[in-house]
C-alpha positions in Angstrom: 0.0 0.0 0.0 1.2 3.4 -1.0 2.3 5.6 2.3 0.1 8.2 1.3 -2.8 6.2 1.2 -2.3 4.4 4.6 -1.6 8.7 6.1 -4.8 9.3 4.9 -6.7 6.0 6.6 -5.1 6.7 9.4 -6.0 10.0 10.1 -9.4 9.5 8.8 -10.1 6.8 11.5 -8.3 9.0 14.1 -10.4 12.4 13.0 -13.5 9.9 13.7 -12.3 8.9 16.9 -11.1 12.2 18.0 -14.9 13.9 17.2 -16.8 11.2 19.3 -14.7 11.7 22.5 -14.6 15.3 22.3 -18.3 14.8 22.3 -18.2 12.3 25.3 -15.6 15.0 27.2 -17.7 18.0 26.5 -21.3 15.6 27.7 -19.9 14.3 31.1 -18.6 17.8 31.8 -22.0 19.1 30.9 -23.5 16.2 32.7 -21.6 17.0 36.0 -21.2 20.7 35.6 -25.3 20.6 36.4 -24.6 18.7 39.5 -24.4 21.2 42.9 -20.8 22.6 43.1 -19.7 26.5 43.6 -19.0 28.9 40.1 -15.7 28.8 40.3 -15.6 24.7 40.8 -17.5 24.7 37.7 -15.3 27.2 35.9 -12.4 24.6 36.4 -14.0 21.7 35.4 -14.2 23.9 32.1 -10.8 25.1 32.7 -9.4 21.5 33.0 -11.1 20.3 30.0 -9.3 22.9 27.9 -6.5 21.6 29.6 -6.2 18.2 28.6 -7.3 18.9 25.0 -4.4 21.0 24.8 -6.6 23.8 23.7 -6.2 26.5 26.8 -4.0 28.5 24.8 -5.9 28.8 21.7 -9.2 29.3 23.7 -7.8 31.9 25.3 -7.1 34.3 22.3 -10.6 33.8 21.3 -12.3 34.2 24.4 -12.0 36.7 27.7 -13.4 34.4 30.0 -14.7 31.0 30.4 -18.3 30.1 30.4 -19.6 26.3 29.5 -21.4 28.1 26.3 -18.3 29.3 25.1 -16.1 26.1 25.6 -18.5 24.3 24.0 -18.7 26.0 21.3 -15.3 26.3 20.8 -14.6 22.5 20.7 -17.8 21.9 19.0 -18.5 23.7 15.8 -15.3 26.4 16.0 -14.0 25.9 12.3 -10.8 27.9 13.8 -9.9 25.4 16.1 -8.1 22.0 14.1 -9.6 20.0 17.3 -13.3 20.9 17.3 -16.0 18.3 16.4 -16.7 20.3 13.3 -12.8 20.1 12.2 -12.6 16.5 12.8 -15.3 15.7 11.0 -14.6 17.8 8.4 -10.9 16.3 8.0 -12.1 13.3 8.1 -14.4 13.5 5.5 -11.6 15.1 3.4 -9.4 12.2 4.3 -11.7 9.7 3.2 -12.4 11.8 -0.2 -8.6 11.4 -0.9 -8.8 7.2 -0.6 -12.3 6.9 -2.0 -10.7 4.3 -4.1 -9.5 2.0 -0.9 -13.3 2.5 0.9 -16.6 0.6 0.1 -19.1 3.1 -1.2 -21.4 2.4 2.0 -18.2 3.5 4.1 -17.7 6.9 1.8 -21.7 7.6 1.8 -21.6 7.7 5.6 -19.0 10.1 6.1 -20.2 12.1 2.9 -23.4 12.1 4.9 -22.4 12.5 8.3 -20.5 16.2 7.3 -23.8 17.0 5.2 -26.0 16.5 8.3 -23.5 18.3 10.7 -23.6 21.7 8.8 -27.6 21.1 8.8 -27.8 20.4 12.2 -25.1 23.2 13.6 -27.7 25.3 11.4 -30.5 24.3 13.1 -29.4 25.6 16.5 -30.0 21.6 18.4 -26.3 22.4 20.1 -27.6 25.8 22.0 -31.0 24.2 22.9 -29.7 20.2 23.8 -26.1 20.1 24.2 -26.7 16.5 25.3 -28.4 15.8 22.3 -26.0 17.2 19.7 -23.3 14.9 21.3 -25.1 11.4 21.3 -25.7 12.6 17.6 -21.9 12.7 17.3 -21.4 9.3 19.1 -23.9 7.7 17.0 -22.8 8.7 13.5 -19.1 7.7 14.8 -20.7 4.2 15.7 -22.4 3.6 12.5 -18.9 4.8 11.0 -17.1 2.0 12.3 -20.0 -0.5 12.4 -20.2 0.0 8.6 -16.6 -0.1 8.2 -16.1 -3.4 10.2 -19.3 -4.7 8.1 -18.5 -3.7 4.6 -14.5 -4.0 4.2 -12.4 -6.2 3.3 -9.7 -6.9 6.3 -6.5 -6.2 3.9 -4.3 -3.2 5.2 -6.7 -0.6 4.6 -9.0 -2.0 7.2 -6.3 -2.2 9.7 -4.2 1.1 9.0 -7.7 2.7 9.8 -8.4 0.3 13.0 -4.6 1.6 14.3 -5.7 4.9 14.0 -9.0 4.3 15.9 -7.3 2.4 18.9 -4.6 4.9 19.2 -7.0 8.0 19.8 -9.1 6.2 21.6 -6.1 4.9 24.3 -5.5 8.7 24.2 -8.6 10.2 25.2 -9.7 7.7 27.8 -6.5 8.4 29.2 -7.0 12.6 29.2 -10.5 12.1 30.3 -9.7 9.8 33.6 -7.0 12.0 34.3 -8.7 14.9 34.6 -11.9 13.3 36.1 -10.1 11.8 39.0 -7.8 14.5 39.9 -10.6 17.2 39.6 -12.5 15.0 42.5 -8.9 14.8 44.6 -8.6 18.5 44.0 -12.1 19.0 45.7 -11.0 17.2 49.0 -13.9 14.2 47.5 -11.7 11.3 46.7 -11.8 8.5 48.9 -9.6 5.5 47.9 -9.8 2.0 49.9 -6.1 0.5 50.5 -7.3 -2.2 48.1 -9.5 -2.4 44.8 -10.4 -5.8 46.1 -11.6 -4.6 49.7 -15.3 -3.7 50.6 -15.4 -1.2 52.9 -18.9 0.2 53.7 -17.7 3.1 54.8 -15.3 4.4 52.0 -18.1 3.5 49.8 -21.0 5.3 51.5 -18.3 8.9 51.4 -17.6 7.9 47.4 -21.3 7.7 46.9 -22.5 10.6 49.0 -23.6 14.2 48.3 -23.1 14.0 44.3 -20.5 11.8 44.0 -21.9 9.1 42.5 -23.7 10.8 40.2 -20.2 12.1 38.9 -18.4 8.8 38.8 -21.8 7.9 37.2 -21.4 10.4 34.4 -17.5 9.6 33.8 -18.7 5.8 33.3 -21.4 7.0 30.7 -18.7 8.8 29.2 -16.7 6.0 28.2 -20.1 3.8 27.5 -19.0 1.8 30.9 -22.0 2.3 33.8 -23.9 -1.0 32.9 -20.0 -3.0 32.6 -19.2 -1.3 36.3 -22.4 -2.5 37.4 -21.8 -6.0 35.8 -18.0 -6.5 36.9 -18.2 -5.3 40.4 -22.1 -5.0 41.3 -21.6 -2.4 44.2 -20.8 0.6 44.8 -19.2 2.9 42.9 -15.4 4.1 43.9 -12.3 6.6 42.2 -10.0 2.3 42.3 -12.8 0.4 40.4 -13.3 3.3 37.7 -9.9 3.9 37.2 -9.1 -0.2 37.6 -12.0 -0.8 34.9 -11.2 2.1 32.8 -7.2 1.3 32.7 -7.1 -2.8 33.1 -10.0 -4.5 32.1 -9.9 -6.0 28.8 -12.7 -6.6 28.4 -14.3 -3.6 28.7 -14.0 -1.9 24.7 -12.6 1.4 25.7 -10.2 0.8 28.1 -6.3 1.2 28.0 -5.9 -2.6 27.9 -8.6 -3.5 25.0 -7.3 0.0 22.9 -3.5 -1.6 23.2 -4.4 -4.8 22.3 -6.0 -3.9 19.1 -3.1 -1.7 18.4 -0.7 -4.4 18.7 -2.8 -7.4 16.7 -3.6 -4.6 13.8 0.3 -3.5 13.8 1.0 -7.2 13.2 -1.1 -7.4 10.3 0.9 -4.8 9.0 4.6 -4.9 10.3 7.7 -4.8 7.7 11.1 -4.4 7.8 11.2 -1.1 9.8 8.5 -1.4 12.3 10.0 -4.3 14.5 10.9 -1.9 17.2 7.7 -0.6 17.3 5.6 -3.9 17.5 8.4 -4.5 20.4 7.0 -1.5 22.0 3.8 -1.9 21.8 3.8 -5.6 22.9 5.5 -4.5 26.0 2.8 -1.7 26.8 0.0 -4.4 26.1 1.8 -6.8 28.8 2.0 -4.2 31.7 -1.5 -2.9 30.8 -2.4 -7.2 30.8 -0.5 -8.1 33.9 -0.8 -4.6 35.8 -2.6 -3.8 39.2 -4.4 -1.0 40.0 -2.7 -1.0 43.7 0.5 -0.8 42.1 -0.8 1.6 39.7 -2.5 4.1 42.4 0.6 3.2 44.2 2.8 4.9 42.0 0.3 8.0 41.5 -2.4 7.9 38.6 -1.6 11.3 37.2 2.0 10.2 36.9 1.0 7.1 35.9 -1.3 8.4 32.9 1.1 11.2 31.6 4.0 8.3 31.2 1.1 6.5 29.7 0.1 8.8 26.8 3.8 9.7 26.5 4.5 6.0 25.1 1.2 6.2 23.5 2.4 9.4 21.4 5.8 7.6 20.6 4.1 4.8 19.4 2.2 7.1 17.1 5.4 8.5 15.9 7.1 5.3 15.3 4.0 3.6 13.2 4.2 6.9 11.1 7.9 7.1 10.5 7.5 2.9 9.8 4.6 3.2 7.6 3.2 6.7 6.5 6.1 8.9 5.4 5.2 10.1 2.3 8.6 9.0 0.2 6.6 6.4 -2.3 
């Protein structure tokens, strides 16, 4: 496959990937910014959610202040900023454009369609009047992306260049959004963490579930499509070590760290060549600590520092599968 071709897969599936969790970011900080909590808590829930989207700095020529109208707006259906839902969309579509040759015609008519129907319904106001609602519109039409892509093409190198690219944004937003999620509670003096993921303690769990909080660990599962699975795996109460254990370790569960690594390394190995055996090396030995990890060990350590080594290797494996495969020199 040409380099230029597999760039443009790549980036298509990660512009997909990148528009549904801004959506899920910007919804569970809507969800929980409605929750009881002082202006300026809310204002740094906002704050924070610049902050991990990289985008404080850019928001901040735009805008004098922050309000949750104006951040949402700005990573929603700002055409000036690269990272908004409407960008990522938009490149995506323009991605795909540039392969149509490599994508079924289903695959092509969905995006084609999904871009058509985002200028229509940014139009039509539905963001201002149901934030909530704009975003599971987003989720859904990234869904029925995928679904038709997993359902219509053929599993060759196309197919998995684009499945890379999906799993590698993914890993790096779940990552951002726990970060931020669980350090914004610690901040607030609300964190309460048993000495063990495996211990039941009443009482830890009654302060985790208390006076909101579990209707903002309840939001960050919904986030990540992961409230029914918590419910499921552990069938008690919610706490900061089972979130972060399910939302880091679990492989089973389709967003986690785990599950996103795993699909990076089996698609890499569909693909590897002469150049990219250090990089399938790397990857195998992320997948293995993510596999055999423990979220003691993990909280141990520190989740924040934890998380930023995390999307460090994350990033480096990004650059490595694009110097291996996607340097345009063909």
């Amino acid at each position: 496959m040409l380099s230029r071709t597999a760039d443009h897969l790549f980036w298509m599936a990660r512009y997909v990937e990148r528009a549904e969790n801004t959506a899920r970011m910007l919804d569970v900080n809507h969800q929980t910014s409605l929750l009881p909590q002082s202006d300026k808590n809310a204002e740094e829930g906002w704050r924070a959610l610049l902050g991990i989207s990289e985008l404080q700095a850019s928001y901040d020529k735009a805008h004098d202040k922050i309000t949750a109208r104006s951040v949402i707006n700005f990573m929603a259906r700002d055409p000036a900023n690269s990272s908004s839902i409407y960008s990522c969309i938009r490149r995506a579509r323009e991605n795909a454009r540039a392969v149509r040759g490599s994508l079924t015609t289903e695959f092509w008519e969905t995006s084609n369609a999904t871009w058509l129907e985002l200028n229509n319904i940014l139009t039509s106001k539905m963001l201002e009047r149901d934030p909530t609602e704009f975003f599971e519109w987003v989720k859904f039409r990234s869904h029925l992306s995928r679904g038709v892509m997993i359902g219509t093409m053929l599993k060759d190198e196309a197919f998995h260049f684009a499945r890379m690219g999906t799993f590698l944004e993914r890993a790096d937003n779940t990552a951002r959004l726990l970060d931020v999620k669980y350090h914004g509670m610690a901040e607030l003096g609300r964190l309460v963490e048993p000495t063990s993921v495996e211990r039941s303690d009443a009482k830890a769990g009654e302060q985790v579930s208390s006076h909101g909080d579990f209707y903002y660990w309840a939001a960050v599962l919904r986030s990540v499509s992961a409230f029914e699975i918590y419910r499921k795996v552990y069938s008690d109460l919610i706490t900061p070590a089972r979130v972060a254990e399910l939302m880091i370790l679990r492989g089973d569960m389709p967003r986690s760290l785990s599950a996103c690594v795993n699909e990076v390394v089996i698609n890499l190995a569909n693909v590897g060549n002469d150049h990219s055996h250090d990089t399938e090396r790397r990857a195998g030995m992320l997948r293995a600590e993510l596999e055999f990890g423990r979220i003691d060990d993990i909280l141990q350590t520190g989740l924040h520092a934890w998380l930023t080594n995390f999307l460090e290797r994350v990033n480096d494996l990004g650059g490595r599968i694009s110097g291996n495969f996607l340097a345009w020199n063909d």
